[in-house]
C-alpha positions in Angstrom: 182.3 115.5 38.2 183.7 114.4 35.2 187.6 116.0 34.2 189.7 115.9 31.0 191.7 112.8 32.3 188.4 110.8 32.6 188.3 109.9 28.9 186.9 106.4 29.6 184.3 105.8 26.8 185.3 109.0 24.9 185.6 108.5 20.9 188.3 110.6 18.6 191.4 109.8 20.6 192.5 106.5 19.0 194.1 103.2 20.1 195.6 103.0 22.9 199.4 102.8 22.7 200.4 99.0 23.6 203.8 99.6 25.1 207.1 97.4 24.3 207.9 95.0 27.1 211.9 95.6 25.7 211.4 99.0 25.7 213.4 101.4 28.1 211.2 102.6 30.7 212.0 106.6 30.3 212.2 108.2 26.7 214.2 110.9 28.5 217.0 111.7 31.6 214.5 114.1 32.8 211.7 111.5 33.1 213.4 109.3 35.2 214.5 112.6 37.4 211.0 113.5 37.7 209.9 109.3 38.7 213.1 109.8 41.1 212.0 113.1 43.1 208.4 111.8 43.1 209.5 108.5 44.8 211.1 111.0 47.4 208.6 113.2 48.2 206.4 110.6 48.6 208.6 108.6 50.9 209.6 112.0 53.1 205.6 112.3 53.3 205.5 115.8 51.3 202.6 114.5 49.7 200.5 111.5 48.9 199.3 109.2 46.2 195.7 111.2 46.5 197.3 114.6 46.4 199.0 114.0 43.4 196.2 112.3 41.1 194.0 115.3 42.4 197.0 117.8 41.3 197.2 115.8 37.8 193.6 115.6 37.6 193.3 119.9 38.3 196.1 120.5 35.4 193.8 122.7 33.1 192.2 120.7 29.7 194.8 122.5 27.0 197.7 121.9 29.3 197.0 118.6 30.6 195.8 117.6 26.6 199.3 118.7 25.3 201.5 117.3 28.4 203.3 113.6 28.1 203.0 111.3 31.4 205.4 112.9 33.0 205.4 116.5 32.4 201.7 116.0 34.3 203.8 114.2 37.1 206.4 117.6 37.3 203.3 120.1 37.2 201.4 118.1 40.0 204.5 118.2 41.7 204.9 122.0 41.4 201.6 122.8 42.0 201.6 120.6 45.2 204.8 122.1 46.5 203.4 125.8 45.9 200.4 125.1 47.6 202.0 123.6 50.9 204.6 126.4 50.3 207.5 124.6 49.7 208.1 126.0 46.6 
């Protein structure tokens, strides 16, 4: 079954973005608080490397379309904590 992130092949959405090896690695604070908590939850055992590509992968088409890198990453995370009830 074949979801919005699976764009291999797909025309219309343009180069791909070659990033700056100089560059810093989060445009924002928040990015690199999202990167943080992931890196906790997934060392405490809250979740796994599967759940949360399945979570990014279930974000719906308009959302996930419209979302940078890590605003997927803080919806998986929020939908994977609601679902297990931690939320």
């Amino acid at each position: 079954m074949s979801r919005v992130h699976d764009m291999g092949g797909q025309s219309g959405f343009g180069p791909v973005p070659v990033g700056d090896d100089d560059a810093e690695p989060f445009h924002a604070d928040w990015e690199a608080r999202v990167y943080a908590l992931t890196r906790a939850l997934l060392r405490r055992g809250v979740f796994n490397l599967d759940e949360m590509r399945d979570a990014i992968e279930r974000i719906p088409p308009r959302e996930y379309l419209s979302a940078s890198y890590y605003e997927r990453w803080l919806a998986a995370i929020e939908t994977i904590l609601g679902e297990k009830g931690l939320a």
